[in-house]
PAZA-973259 format. One record per atom (N, C-alpha, C, O, CB): residue in one letter; residue number from 1; atom name; x, y, z. Coordinates in pm, 1 decimal. Glycine has a CB too. Example, Ala and Ser with C-alpha at 12.3 -4.5 7.8 and 13.67 -1.06 7.14 Angstrom:
<rs>
<res A | n 1 | atom N | X 1319.0 | Y -569.0 | Z 780.0> $
<res A | n 1 | atom CA | X 1230.0 | Y -450.0 | Z 780.0> $
<res A | n 1 | atom C | X 1320.0 | Y -330.0 | Z 780.0> $
<res A | n 1 | atom O | X 1423.6 | Y -331.9 | Z 846.5> $
<res A | n 1 | atom CB | X 1130.8 | Y -447.3 | Z 904.6> $
<res S | n 2 | atom N | X 1285.0 | Y -225.0 | Z 708.0> $
<res S | n 2 | atom CA | X 1367.0 | Y -106.0 | Z 714.0> $
<res S | n 2 | atom C | X 1290.0 | Y 3.0 | Z 787.0> $
<res S | n 2 | atom O | X 1340.9 | Y 113.8 | Z 803.9> $
<res S | n 2 | atom CB | X 1408.4 | Y -59.8 | Z 572.5> $
</rs>
This chain:
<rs>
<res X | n 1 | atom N | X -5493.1 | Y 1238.4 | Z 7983.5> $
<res X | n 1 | atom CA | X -5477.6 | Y 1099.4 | Z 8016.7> $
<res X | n 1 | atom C | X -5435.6 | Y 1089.1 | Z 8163.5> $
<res X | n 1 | atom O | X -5354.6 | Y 1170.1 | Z 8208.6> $
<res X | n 1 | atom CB | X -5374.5 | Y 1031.1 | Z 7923.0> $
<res X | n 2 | atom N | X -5485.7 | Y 996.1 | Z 8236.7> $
<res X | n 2 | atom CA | X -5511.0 | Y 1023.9 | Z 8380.8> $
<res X | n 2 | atom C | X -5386.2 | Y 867.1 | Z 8422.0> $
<res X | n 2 | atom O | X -5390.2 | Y 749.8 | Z 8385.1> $
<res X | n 2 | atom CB | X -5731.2 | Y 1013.6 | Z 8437.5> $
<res X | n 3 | atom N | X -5308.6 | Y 927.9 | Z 8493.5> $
<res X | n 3 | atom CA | X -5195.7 | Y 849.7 | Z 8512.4> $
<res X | n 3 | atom C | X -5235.3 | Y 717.8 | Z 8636.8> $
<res X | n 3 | atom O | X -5309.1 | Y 766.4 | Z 8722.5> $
<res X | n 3 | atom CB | X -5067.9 | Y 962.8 | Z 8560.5> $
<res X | n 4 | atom N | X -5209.9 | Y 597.5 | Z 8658.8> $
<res X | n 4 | atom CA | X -5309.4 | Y 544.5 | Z 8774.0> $
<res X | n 4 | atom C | X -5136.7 | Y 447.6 | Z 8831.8> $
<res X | n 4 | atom O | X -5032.3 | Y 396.5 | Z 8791.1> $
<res X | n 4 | atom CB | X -5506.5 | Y 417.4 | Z 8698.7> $
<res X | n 5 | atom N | X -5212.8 | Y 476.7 | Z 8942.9> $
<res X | n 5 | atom CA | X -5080.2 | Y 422.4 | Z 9038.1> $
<res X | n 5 | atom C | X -5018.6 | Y 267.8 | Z 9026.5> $
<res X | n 5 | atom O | X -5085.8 | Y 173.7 | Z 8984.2> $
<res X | n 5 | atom CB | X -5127.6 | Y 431.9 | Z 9198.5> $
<res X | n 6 | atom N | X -4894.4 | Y 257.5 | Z 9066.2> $
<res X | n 6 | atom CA | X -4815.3 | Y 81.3 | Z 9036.7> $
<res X | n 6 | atom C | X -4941.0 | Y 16.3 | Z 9110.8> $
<res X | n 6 | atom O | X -5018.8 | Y -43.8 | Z 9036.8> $
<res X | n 6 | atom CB | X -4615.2 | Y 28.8 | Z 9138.8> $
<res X | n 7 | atom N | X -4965.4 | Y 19.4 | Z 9220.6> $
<res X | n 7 | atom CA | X -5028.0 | Y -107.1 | Z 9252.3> $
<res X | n 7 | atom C | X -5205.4 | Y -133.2 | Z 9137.8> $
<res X | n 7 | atom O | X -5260.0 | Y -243.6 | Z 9138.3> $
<res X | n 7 | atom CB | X -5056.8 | Y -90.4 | Z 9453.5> $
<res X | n 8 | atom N | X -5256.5 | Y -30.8 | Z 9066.5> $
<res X | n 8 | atom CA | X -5354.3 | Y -13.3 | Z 8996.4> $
<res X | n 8 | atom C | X -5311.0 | Y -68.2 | Z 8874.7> $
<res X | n 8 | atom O | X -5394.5 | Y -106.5 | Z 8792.8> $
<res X | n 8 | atom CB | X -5398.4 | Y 113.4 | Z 8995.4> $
<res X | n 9 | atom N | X -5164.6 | Y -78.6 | Z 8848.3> $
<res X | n 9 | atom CA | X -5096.4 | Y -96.1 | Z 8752.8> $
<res X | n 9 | atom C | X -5061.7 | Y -269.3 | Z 8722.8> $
<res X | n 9 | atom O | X -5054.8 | Y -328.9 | Z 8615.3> $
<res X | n 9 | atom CB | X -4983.1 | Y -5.1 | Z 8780.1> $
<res X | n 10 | atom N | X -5042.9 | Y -322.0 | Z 8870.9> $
<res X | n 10 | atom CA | X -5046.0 | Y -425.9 | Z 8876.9> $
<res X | n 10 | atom C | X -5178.4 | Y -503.7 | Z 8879.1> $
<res X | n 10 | atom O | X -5197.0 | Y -623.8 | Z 8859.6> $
<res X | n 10 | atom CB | X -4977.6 | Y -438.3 | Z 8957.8> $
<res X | n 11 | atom N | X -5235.3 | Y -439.8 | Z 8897.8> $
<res X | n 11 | atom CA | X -5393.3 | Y -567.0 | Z 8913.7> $
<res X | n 11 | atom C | X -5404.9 | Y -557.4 | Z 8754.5> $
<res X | n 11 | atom O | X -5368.0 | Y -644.8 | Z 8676.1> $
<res X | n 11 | atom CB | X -5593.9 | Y -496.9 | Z 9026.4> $
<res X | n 12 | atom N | X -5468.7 | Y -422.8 | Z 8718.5> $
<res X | n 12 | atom CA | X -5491.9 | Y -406.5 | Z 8584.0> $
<res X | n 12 | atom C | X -5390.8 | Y -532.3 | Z 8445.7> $
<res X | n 12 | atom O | X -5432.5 | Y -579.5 | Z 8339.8> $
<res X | n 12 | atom CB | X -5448.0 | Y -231.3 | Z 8575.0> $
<res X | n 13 | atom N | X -5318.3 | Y -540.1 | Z 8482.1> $
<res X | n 13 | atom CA | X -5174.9 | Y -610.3 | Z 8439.8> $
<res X | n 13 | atom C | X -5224.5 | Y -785.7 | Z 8507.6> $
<res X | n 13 | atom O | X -5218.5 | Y -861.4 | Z 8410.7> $
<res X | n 13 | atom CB | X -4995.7 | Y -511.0 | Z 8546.0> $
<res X | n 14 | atom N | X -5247.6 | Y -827.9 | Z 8575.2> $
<res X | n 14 | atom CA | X -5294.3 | Y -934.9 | Z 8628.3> $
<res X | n 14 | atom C | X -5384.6 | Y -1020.7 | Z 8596.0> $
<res X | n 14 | atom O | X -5382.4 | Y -1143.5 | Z 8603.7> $
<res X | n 14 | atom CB | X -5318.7 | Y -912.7 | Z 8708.8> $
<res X | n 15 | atom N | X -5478.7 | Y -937.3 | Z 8553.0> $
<res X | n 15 | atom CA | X -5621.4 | Y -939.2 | Z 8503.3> $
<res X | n 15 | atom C | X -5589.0 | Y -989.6 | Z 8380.8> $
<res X | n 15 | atom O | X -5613.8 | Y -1104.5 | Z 8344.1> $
<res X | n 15 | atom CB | X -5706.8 | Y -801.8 | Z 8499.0> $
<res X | n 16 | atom N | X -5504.0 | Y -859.7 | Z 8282.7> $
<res X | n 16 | atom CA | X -5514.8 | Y -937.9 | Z 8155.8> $
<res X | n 16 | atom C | X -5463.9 | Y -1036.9 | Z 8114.3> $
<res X | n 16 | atom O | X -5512.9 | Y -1090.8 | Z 8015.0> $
<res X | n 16 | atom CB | X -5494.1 | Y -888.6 | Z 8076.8> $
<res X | n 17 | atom N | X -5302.6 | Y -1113.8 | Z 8203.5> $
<res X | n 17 | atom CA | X -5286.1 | Y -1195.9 | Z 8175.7> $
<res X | n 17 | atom C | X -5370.2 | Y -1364.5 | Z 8225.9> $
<res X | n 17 | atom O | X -5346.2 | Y -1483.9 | Z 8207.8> $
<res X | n 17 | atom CB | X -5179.8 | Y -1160.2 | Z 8189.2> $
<res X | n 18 | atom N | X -5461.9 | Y -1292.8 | Z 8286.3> $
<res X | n 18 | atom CA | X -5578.5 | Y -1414.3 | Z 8306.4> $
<res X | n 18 | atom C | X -5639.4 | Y -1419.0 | Z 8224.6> $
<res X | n 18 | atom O | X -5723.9 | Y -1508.4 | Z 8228.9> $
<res X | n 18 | atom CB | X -5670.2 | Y -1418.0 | Z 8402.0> $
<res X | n 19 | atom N | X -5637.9 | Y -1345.4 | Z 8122.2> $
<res X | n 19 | atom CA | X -5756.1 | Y -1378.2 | Z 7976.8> $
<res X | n 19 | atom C | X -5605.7 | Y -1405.8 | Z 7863.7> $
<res X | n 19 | atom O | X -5602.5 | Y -1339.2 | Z 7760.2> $
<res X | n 19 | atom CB | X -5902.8 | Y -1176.4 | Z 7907.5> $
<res X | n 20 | atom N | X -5494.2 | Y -1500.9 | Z 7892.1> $
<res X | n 20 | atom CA | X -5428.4 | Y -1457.0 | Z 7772.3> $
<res X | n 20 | atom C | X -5452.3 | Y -1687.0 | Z 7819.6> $
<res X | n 20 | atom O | X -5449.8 | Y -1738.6 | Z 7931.3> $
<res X | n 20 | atom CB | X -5229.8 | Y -1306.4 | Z 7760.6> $
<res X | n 21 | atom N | X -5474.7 | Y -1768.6 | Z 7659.3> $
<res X | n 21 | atom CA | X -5497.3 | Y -1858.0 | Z 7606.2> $
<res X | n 21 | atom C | X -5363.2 | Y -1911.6 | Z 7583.8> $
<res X | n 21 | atom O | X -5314.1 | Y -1905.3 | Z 7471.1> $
<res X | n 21 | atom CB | X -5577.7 | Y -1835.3 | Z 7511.2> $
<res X | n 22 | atom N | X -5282.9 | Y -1978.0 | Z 7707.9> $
<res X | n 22 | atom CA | X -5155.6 | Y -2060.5 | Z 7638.1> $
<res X | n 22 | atom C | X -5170.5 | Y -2149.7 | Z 7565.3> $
<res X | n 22 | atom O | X -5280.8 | Y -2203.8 | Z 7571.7> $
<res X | n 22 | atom CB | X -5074.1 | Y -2119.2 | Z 7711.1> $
<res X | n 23 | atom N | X -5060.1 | Y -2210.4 | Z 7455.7> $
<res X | n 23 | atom CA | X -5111.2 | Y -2307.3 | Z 7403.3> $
<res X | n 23 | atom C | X -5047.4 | Y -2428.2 | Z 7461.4> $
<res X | n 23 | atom O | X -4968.4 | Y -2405.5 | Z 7553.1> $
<res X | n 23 | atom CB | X -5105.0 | Y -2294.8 | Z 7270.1> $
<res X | n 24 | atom N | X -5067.6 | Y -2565.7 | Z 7423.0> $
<res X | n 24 | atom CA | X -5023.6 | Y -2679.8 | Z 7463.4> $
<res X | n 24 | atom C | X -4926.0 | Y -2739.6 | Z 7442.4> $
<res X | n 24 | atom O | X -4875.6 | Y -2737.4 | Z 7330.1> $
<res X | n 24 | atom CB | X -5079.4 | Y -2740.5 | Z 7448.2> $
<res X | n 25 | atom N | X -4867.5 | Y -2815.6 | Z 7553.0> $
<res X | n 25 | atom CA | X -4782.6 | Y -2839.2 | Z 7443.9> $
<res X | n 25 | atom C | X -4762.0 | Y -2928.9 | Z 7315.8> $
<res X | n 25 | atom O | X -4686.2 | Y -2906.7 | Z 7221.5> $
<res X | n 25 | atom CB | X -4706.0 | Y -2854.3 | Z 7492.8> $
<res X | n 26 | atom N | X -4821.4 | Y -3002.8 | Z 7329.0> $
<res X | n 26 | atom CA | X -4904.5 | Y -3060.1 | Z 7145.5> $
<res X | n 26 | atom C | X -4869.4 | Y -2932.9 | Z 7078.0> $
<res X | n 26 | atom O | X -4759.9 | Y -2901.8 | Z 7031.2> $
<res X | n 26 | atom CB | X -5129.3 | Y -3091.2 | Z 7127.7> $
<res X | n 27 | atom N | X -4991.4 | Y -2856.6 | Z 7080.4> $
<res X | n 27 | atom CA | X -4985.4 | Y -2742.3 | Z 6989.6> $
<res X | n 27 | atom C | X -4835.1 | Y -2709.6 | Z 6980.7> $
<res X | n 27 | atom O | X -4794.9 | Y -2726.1 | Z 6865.5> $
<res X | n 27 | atom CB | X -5074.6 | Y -2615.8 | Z 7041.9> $
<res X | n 28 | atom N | X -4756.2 | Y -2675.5 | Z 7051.2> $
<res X | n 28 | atom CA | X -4628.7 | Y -2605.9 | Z 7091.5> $
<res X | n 28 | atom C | X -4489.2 | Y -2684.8 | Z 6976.7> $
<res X | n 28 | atom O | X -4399.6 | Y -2628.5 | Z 6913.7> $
<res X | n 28 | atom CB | X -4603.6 | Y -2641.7 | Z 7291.6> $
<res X | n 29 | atom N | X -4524.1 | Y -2830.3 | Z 6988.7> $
<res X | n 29 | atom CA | X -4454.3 | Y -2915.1 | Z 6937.7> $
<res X | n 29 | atom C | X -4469.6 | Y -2922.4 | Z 6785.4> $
<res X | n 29 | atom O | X -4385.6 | Y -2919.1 | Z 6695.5> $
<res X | n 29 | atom CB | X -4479.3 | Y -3025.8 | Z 7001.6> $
<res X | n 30 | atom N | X -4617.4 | Y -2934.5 | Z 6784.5> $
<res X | n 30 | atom CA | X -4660.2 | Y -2945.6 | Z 6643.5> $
<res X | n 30 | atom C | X -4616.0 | Y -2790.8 | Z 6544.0> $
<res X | n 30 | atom O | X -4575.9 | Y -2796.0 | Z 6427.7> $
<res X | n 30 | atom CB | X -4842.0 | Y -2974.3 | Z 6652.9> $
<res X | n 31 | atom N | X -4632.2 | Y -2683.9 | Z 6610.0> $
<res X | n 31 | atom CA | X -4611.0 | Y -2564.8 | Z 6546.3> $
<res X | n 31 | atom C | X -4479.5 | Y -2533.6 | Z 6508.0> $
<res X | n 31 | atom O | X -4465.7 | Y -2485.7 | Z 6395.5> $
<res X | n 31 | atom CB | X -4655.1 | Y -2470.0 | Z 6618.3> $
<res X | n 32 | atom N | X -4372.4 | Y -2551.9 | Z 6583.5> $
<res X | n 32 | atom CA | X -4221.4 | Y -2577.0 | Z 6592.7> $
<res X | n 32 | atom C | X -4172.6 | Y -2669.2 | Z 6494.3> $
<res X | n 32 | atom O | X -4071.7 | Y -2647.5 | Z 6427.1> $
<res X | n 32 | atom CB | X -4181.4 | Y -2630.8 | Z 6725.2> $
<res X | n 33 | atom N | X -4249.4 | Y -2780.2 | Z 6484.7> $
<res X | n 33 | atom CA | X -4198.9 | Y -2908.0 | Z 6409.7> $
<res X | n 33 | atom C | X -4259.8 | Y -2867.9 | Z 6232.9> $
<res X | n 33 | atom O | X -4190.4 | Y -2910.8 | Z 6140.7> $
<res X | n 33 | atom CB | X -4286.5 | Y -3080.9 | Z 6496.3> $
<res X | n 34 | atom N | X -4381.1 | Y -2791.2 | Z 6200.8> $
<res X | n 34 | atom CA | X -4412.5 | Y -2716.1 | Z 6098.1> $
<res X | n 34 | atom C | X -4307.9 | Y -2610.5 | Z 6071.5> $
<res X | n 34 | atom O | X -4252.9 | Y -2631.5 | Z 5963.4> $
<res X | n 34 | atom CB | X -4538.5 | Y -2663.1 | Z 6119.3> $
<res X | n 35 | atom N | X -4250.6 | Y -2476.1 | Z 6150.9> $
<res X | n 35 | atom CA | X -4160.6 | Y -2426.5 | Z 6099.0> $
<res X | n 35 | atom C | X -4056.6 | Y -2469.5 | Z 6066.0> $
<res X | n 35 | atom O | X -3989.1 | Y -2413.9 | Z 5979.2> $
<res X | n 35 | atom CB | X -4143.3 | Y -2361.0 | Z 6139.9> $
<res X | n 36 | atom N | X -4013.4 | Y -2596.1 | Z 6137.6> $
<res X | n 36 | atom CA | X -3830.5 | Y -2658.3 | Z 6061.1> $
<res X | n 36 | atom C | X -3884.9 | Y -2686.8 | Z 5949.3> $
<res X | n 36 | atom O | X -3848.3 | Y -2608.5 | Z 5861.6> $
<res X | n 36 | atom CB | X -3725.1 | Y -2821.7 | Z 6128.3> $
<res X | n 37 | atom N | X -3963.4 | Y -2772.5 | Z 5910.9> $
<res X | n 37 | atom CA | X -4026.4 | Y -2848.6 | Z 5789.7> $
<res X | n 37 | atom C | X -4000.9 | Y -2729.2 | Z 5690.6> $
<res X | n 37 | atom O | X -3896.9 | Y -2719.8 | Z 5625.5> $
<res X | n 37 | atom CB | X -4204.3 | Y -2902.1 | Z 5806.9> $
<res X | n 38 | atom N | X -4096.2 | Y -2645.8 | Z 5685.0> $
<res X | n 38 | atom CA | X -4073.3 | Y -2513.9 | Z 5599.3> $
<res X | n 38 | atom C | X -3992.4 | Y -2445.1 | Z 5592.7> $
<res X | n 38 | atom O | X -3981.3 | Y -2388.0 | Z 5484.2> $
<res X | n 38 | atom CB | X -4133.4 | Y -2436.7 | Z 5607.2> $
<res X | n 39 | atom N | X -3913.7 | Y -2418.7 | Z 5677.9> $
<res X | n 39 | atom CA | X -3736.4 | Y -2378.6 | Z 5725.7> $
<res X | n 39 | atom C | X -3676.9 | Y -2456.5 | Z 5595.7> $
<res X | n 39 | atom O | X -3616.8 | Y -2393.2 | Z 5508.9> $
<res X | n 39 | atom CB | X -3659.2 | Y -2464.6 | Z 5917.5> $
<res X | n 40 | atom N | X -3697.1 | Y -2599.3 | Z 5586.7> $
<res X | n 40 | atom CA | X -3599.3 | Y -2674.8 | Z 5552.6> $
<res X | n 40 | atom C | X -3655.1 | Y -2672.3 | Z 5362.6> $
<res X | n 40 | atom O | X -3569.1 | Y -2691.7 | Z 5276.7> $
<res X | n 40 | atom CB | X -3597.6 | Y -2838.5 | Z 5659.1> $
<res X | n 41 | atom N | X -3725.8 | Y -2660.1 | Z 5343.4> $
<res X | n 41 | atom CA | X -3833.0 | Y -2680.1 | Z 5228.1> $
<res X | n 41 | atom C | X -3772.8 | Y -2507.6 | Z 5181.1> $
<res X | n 41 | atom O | X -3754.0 | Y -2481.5 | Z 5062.3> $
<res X | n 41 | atom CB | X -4047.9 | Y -2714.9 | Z 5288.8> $
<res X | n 42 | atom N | X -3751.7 | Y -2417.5 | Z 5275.7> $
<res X | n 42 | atom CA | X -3730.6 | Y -2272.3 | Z 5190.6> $
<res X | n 42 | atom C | X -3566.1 | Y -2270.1 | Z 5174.8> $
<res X | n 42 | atom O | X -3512.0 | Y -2183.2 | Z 5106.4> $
<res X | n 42 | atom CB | X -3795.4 | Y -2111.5 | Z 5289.6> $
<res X | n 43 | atom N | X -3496.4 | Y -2364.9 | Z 5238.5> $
<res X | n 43 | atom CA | X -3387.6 | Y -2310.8 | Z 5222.2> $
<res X | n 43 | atom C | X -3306.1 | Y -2454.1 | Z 5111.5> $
<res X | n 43 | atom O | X -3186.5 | Y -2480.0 | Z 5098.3> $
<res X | n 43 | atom CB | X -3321.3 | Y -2265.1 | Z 5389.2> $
<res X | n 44 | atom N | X -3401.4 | Y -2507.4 | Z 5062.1> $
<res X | n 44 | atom CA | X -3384.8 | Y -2618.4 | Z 4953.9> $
<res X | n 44 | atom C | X -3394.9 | Y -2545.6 | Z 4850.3> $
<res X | n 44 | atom O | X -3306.0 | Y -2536.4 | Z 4765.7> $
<res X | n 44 | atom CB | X -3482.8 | Y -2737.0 | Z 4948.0> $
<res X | n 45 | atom N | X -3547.2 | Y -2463.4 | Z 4844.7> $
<res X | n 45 | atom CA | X -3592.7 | Y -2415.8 | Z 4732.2> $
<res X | n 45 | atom C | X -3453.0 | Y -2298.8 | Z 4651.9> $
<res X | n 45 | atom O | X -3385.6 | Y -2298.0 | Z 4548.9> $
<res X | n 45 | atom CB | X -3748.5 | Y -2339.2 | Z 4781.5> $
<res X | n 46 | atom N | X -3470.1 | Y -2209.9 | Z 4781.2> $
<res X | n 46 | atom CA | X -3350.1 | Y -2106.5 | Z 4715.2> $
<res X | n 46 | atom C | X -3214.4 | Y -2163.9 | Z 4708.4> $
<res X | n 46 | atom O | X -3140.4 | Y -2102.2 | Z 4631.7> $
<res X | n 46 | atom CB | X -3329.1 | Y -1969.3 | Z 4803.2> $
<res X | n 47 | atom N | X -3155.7 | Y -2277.4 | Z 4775.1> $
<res X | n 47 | atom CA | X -3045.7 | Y -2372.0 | Z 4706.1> $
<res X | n 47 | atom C | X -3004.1 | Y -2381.1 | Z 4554.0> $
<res X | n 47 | atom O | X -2904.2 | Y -2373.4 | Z 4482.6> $
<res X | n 47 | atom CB | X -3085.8 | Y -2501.5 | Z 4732.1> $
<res X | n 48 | atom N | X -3171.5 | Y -2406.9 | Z 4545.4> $
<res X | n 48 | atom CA | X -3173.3 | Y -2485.0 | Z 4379.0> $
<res X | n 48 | atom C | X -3183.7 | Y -2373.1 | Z 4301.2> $
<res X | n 48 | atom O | X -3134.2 | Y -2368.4 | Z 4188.6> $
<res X | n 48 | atom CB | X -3312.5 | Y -2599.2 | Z 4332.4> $
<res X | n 49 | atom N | X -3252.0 | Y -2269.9 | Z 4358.0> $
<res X | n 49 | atom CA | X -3258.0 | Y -2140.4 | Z 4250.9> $
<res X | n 49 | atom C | X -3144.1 | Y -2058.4 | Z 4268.1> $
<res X | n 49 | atom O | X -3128.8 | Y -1971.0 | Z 4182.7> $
<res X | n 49 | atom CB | X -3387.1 | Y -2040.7 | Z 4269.7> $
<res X | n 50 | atom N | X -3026.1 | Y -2069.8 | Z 4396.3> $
<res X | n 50 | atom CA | X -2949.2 | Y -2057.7 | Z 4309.8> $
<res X | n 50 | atom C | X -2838.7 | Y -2107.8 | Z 4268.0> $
<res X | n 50 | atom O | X -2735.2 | Y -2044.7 | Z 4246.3> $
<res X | n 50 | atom CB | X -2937.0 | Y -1986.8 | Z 4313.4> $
<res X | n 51 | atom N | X -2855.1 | Y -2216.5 | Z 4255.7> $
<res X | n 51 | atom CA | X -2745.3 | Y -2299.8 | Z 4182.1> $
<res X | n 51 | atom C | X -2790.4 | Y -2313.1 | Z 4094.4> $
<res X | n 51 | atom O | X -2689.4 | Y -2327.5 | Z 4025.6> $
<res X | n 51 | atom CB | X -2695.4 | Y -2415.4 | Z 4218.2> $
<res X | n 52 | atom N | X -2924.6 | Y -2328.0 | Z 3982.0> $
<res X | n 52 | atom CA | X -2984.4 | Y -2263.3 | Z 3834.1> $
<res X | n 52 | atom C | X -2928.2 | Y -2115.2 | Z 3754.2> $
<res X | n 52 | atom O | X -2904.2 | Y -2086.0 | Z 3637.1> $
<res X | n 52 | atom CB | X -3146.5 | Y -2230.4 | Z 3866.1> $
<res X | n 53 | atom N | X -2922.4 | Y -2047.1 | Z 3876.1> $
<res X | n 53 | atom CA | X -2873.5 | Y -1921.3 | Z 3812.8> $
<res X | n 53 | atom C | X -2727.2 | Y -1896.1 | Z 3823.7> $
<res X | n 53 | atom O | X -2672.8 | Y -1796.8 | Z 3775.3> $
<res X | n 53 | atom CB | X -2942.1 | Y -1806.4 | Z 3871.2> $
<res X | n 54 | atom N | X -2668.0 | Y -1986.8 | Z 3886.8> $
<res X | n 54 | atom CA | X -2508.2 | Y -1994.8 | Z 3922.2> $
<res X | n 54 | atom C | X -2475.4 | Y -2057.1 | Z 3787.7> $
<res X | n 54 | atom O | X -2401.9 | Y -1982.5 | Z 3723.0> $
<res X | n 54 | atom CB | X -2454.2 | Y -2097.7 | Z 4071.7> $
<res X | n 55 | atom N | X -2505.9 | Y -2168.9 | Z 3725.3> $
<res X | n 55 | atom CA | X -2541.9 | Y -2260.2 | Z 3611.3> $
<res X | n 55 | atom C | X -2570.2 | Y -2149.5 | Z 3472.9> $
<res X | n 55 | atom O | X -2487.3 | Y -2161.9 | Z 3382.8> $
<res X | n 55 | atom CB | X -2694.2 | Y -2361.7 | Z 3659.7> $
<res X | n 56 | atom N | X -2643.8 | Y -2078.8 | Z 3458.1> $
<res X | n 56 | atom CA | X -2673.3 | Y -1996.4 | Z 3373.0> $
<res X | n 56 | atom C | X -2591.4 | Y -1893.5 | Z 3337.1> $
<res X | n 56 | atom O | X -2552.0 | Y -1867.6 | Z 3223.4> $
<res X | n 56 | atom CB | X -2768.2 | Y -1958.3 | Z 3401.2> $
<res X | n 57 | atom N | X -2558.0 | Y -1813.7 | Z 3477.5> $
<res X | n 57 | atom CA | X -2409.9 | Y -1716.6 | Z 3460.3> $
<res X | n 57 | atom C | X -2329.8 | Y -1755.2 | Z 3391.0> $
<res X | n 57 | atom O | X -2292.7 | Y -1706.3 | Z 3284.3> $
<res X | n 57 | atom CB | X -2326.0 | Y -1692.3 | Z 3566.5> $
<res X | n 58 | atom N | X -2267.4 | Y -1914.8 | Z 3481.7> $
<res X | n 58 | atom CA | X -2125.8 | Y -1942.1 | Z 3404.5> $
<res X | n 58 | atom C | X -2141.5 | Y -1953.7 | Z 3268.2> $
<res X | n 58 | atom O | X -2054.5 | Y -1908.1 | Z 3194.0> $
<res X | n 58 | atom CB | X -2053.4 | Y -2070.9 | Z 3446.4> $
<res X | n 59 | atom N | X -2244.7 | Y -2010.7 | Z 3222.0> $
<res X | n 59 | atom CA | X -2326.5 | Y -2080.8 | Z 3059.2> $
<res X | n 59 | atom C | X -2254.3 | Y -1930.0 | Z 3049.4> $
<res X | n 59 | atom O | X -2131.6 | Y -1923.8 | Z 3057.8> $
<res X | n 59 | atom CB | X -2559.1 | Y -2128.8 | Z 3014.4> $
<res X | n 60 | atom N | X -2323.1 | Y -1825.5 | Z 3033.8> $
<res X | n 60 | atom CA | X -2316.8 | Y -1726.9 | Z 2983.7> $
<res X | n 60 | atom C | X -2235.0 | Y -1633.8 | Z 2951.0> $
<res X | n 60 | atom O | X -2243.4 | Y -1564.9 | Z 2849.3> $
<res X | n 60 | atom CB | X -2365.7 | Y -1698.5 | Z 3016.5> $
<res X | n 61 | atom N | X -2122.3 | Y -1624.4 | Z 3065.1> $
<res X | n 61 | atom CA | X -1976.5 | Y -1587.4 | Z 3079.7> $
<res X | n 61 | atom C | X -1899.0 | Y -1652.9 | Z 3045.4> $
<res X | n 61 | atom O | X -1791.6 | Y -1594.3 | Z 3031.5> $
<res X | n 61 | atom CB | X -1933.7 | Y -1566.6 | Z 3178.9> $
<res X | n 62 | atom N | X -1897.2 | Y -1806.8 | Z 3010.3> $
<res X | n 62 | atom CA | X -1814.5 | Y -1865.8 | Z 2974.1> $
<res X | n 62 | atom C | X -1829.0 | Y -1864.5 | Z 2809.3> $
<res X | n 62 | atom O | X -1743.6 | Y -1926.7 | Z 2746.2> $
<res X | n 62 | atom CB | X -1816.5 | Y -1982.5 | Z 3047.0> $
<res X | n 63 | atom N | X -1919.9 | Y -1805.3 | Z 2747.1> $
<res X | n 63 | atom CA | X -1931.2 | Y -1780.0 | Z 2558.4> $
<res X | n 63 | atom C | X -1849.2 | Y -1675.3 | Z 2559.2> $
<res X | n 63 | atom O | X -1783.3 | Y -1682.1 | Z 2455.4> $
<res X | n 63 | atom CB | X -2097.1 | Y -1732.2 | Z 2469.8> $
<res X | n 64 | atom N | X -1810.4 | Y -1557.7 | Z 2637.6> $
<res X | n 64 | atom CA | X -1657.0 | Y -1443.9 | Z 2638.6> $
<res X | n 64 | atom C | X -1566.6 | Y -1500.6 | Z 2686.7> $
<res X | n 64 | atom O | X -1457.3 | Y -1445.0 | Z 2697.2> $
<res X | n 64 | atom CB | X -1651.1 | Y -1306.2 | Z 2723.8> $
</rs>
């Protein structure tokens, strides 16, 4: 493997971030505003599952 010098290092490096596709910020907003949503939707879900099984324990420990 043929080692290639910093400044070869830098163009090479230059280049590719001219082919890299930012997104918008629309996109940026909208994608962010989807993960809280689901953030908030996963940390409801396992709330309830476990306060069902918190509910069931005691049921269960509380017959000894």
């Amino acid at each position: 493997m043929a080692l290639t010098n910093p400044f070869q290092f830098i163009q090479q490096t230059r280049a590719e971030i001219t082919k890299v596709v930012w997104p918008t910020r629309r996109e940026v907003l909208i994608t962010t505003a989807m993960v809280l949503v689901l953030a908030i939707i996963a940390a409801l879900f396992f709330s309830g599952t476990d306060a069902l099984i918190r509910l069931g324990l005691r049921s269960i420990l509380g017959m000894f």
